[in-house]
C-alpha positions in Angstrom: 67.2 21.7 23.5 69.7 22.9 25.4 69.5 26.2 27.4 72.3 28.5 28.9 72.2 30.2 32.0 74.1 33.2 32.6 75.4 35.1 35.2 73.1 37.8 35.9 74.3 41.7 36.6 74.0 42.7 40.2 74.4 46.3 39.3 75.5 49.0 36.8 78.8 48.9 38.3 79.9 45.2 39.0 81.2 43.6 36.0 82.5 40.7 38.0 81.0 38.3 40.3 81.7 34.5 42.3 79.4 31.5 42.4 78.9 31.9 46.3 77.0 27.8 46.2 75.7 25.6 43.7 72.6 24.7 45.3 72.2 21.4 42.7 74.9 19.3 42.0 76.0 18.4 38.3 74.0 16.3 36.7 71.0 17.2 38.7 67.1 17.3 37.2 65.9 21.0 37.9 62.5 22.5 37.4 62.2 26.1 35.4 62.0 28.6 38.5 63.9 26.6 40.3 67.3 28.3 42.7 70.2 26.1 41.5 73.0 28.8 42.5 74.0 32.1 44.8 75.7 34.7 43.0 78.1 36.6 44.9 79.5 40.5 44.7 80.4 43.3 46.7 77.1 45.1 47.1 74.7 41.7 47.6 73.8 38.2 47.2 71.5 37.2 43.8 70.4 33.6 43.1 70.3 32.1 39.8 67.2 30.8 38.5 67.0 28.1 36.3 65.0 29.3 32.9 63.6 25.4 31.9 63.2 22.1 33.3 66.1 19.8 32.1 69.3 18.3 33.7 72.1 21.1 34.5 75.4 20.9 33.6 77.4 23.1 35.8 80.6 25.2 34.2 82.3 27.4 36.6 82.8 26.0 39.9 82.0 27.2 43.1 84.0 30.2 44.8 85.4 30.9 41.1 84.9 34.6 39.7 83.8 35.2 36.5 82.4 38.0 34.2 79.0 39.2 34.0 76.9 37.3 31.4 79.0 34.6 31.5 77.9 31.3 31.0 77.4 29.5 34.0 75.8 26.2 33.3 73.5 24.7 30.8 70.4 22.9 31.5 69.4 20.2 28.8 65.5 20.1 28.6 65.9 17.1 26.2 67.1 14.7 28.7 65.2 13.2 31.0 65.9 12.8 34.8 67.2 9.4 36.2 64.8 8.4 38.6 66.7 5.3 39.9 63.5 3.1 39.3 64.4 -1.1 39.3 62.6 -2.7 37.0 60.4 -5.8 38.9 61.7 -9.1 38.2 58.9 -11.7 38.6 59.3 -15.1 39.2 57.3 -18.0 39.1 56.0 -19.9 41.8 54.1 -22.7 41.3 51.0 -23.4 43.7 49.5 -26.2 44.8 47.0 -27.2 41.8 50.1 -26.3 39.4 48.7 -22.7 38.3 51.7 -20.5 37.8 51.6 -17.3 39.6 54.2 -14.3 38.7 55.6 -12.5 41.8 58.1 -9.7 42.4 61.6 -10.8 43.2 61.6 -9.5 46.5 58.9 -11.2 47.8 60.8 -14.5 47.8 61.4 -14.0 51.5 59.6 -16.5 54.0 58.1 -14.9 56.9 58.8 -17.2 60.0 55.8 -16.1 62.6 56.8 -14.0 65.4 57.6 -15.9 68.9 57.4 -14.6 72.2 61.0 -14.1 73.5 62.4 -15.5 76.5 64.0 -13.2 79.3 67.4 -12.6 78.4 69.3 -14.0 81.1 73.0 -14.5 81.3 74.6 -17.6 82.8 78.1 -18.8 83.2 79.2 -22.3 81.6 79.6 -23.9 85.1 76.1 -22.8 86.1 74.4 -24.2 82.9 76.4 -27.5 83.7 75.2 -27.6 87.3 71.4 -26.9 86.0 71.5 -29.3 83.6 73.2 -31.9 85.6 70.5 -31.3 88.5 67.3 -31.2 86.1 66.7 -27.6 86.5 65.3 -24.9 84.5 65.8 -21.4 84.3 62.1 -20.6 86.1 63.2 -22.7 88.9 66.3 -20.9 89.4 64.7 -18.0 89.4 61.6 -18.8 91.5 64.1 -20.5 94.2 65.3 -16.5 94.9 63.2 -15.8 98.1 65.1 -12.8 98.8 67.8 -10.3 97.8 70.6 -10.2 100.4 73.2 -6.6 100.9 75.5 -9.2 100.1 73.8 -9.9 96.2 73.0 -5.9 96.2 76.8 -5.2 96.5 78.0 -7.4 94.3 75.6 -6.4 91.5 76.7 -2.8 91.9 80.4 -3.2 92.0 79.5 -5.2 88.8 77.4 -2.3 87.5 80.3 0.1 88.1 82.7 -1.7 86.7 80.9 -2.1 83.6 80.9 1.7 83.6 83.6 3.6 81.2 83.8 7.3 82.4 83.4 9.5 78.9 86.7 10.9 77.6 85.8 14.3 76.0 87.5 14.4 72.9 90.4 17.5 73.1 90.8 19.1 69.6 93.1 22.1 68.3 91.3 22.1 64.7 90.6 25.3 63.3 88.1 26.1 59.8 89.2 28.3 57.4 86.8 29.6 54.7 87.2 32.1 51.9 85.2 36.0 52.8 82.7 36.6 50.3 82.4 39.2 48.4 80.1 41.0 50.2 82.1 40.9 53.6 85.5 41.6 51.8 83.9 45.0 51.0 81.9 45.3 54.3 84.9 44.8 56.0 86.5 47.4 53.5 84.4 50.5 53.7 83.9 50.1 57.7 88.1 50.4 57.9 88.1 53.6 55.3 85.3 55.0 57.5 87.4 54.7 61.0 90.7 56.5 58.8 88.6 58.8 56.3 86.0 60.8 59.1 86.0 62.7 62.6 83.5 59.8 63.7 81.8 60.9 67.1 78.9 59.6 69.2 76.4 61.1 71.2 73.7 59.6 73.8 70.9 59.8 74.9 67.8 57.2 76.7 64.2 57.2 75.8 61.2 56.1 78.2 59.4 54.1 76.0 55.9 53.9 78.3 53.6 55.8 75.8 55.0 53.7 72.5 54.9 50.7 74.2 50.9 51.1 75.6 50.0 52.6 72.0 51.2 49.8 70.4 49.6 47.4 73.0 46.8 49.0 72.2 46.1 49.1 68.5 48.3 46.3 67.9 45.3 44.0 66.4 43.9 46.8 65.0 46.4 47.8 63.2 47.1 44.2 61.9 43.7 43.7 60.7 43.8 47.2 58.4 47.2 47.1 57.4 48.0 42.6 57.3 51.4 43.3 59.3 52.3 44.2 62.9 53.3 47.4 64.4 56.7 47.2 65.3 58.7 50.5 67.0 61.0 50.9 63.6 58.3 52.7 61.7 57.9 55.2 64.0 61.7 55.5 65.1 62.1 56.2 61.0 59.0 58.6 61.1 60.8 60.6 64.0 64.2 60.5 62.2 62.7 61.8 58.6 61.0 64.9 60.9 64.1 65.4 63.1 66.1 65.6 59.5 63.8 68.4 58.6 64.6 70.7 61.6 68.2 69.5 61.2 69.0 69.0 57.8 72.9 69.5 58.5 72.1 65.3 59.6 70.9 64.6 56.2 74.3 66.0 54.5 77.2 64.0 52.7 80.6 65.6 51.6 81.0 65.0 47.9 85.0 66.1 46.5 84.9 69.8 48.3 81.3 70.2 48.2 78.3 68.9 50.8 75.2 67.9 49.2 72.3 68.0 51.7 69.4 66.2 49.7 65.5 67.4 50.7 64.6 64.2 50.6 64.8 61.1 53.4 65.7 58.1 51.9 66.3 56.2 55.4 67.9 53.0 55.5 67.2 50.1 57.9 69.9 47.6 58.6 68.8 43.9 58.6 71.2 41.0 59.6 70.8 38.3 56.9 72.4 34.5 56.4 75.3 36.3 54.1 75.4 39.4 56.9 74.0 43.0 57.3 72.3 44.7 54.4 70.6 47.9 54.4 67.5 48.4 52.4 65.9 51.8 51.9 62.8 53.1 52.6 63.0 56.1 50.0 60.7 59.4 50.6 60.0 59.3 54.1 59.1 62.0 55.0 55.6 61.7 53.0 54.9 58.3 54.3 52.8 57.4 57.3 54.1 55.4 60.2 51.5 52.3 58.0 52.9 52.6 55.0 56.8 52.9 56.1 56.1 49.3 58.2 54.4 47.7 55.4 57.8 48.6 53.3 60.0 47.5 56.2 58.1 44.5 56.4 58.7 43.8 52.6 62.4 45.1 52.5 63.0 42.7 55.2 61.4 39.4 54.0 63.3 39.9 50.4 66.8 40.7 52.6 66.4 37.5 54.4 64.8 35.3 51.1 68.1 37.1 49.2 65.7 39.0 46.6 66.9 42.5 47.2 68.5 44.1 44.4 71.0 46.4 44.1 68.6 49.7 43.5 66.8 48.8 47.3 70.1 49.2 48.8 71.7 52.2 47.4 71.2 56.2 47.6 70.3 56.2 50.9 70.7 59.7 53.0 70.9 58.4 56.9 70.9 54.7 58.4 69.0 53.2 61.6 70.4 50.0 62.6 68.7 48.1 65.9 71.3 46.1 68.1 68.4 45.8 70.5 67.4 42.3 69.0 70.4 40.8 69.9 70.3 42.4 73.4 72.6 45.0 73.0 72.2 47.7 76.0 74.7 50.3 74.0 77.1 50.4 71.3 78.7 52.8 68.8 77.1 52.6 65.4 79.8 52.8 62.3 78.6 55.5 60.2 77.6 54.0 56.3 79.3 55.7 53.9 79.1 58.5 51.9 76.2 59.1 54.5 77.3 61.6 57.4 75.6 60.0 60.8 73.6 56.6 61.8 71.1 55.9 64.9 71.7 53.0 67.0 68.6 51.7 68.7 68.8 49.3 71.7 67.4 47.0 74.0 64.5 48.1 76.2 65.4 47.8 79.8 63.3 48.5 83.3 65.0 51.0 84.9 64.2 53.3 88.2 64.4 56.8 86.7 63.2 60.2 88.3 59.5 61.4 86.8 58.0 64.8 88.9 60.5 64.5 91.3 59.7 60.7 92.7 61.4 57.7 91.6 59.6 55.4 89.0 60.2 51.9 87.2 59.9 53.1 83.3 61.1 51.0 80.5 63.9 53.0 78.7 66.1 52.7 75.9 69.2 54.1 75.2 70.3 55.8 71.5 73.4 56.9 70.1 74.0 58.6 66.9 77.3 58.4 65.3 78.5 61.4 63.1 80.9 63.1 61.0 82.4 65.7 63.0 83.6 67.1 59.8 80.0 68.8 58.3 77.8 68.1 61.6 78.3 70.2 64.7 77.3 69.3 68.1 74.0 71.7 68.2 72.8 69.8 65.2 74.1 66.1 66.6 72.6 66.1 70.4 69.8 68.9 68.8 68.7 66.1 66.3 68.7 63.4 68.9 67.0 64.9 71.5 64.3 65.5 69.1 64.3 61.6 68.3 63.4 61.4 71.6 60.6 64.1 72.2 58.7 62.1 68.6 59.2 58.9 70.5 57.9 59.9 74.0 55.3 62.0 72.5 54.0 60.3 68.9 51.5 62.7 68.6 53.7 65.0 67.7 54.3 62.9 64.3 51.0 64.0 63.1 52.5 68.0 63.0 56.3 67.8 62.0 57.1 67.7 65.6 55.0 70.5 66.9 51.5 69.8 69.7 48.6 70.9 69.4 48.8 73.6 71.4 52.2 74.9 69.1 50.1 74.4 65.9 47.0 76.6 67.4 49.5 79.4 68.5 51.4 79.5 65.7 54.8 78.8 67.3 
């Protein structure tokens, strides 16, 4: 029976895709389930699973486009796999009381018992002569050496240098040229329209990242034994962005034709760096999630980025984008906003630095943040207003429990 694979569609939109890598060549015995190829397009990376075990027959070649549902390769469940197995040729070897005994071809070699090996020592022709000629052997030679002179330690080095052949490091002016996947052809697209279409500005600001850092020292095993994952400092950085959004909801806006749609939801995405490059997944409805459930989902967004399992729906729709250079060491950058969305924050590395705290000088591990934004529909009160709220959620987390308010503001009715 022979089964066809098709190409599968990546989205509502795409109607055409490229065969990124055959990951079985032609001719190859696959299992069902089995990832024989990577299906590329302009929004992500899908693999194609093979639907029965059988031997594949590939039909469109790698790095060729083609047409959704088309057929990509067949896989022949009737056929079965070539296993390269020899067949045993025995022979007959007669033994002593003329039985006949069958044995595998390969054992027709004789094993000669293993000798002791003499030192390996090198002589010259007319030294060989002069031994043999005086009766000698190589132990008396070498047990008439009473001493080493400078003389015989000399010579044996200049020999030793000599012998010595400095290594010649290999000069080349090659260059490699490969073919930009779909993906990255429209990456690189949409961050060139974003630099010519919007009023792209950035604003800073630094963090002290003392009371995160101890909280999460904290109930670090805690938290992995009720919840199965770590507590990393995205969930609460998205947690603080979804209630800064709230009080600034000019941050959450997009420009659609002549109109700005501000949605009331926060669908917030979280850039990951994959094999195939960056992909944002979305955690959708933030703002009624706890700082648990949103890492538990960036925990799962992120393993099926990196195993090449998101689909098209995880990565779309999203209202605002945090993206974290910090894990590459970054100590600042300028975030390129992701279109239609209005504004991105860049997280970065955490760095001991002497800052003033009640008027004396302390060592506080800080972080620095930027938000890029779309001059066009967000003014600077709602820019530095929204990020300097970032900051009071991040150096106070307790304020996540009340929209952004303490205790005492919640009591008073401010």
């Amino acid at each position: 029976m022979v089964v066809e694979i098709k190409v599968p569609s990546p989205g509502e939109s795409i109607s055409e895709v490229e065969i990124g890598k055959w990951l079985v060549s032609d001719g190859a015995w696959v299992k069902k389930g089995q990832e024989i190829a990577e299906i590329e397009s302009d929004k992500a990376t899908l693999s194609l699973i093979a639907e029965a075990d059988g031997v594949v027959k590939i039909l469109v070649a790698e790095g060729a486009k083609c047409a959704v549902g088309t057929v990509a390769c067949t896989i022949d469940s009737a056929l079965v796999a070539d296993l390269s197995v020899k067949p045993v040729v025995n022979q007959v070897v007669e033994t002593q009381k003329g039985e006949e005994l069958p044995v595998a071809a390969e054992s027709k070699r004789v094993l000669k018992p293993i000798e002791p090996s003499a030192p390996q020592i090198k002589m010259t022709p007319a030294a060989k002569a002069v031994m043999e000629e005086e009766g000698l052997s190589v132990d008396d030679v070498i047990a008439g050496l009473k001493r080493l002179t400078r003389q015989d330690v000399e010579r044996a080095k200049s020999a030793l240098s000599a012998s010595i052949v400095p290594e010649q490091r290999a000069i080349s002016r090659d260059e490699a040229r490969v073919a930009m996947s779909p993906l990255r052809r429209k990456l690189s697209q949409r961050l060139v329209a974003v630099k010519n279409e919007t009023a792209m500005l950035t604003t800073f600001n630094e963090i002290d990242m003392s009371y995160l850092m101890a909280l999460r020292k904290d109930y670090q095993q805690s938290f992995v034994d009720k919840h199965g994952v770590k507590l990393g400092f995205m969930s609460f950085f998205t947690k603080a962005v979804s209630v800064a959004l709230g009080q600034h909801p000019a941050v959450n806006s997009m420009i659609d034709g002549e109109e700005i749609v501000t949605p009331a939801y926060h669908d917030i995405g979280i850039a990951v760096q994959t094999p195939k490059g960056l992909m944002v997944p979305i955690v959708r409805n933030s703002e009624s999630k706890s700082v648990a459930d949103i890492e538990k989902e960036i925990k799962a967004l992120a393993d099926k980025a990196r195993d090449k399992r998101l689909s098209v729906p995880e990565m779309t729709g999203g209202t605002f984008t945090i993206t974290n250079g910090g894990v590459f060491g970054s100590l600042m950058s300028t975030p390129i906003i992701n279109p239609p969305q209005s504004a991105i924050l860049g997280m970065h590395s955490i760095k001991e630095r002497p800052v003033a705290v009640n008027g004396k000088v302390e060592i506080r591990p800080m972080m620095y943040v930027a938000l890029s934004y779309d001059h066009r529909i967000i003014d600077g009160k709602d820019s530095v207003g929204f990020l300097v709220k970032v900051k009071e959620l991040i150096e106070n987390p307790s304020k996540l429990l009340f929209e952004g308010k303490t205790v005492e503001e919640i009591l008073l009715g401010l």
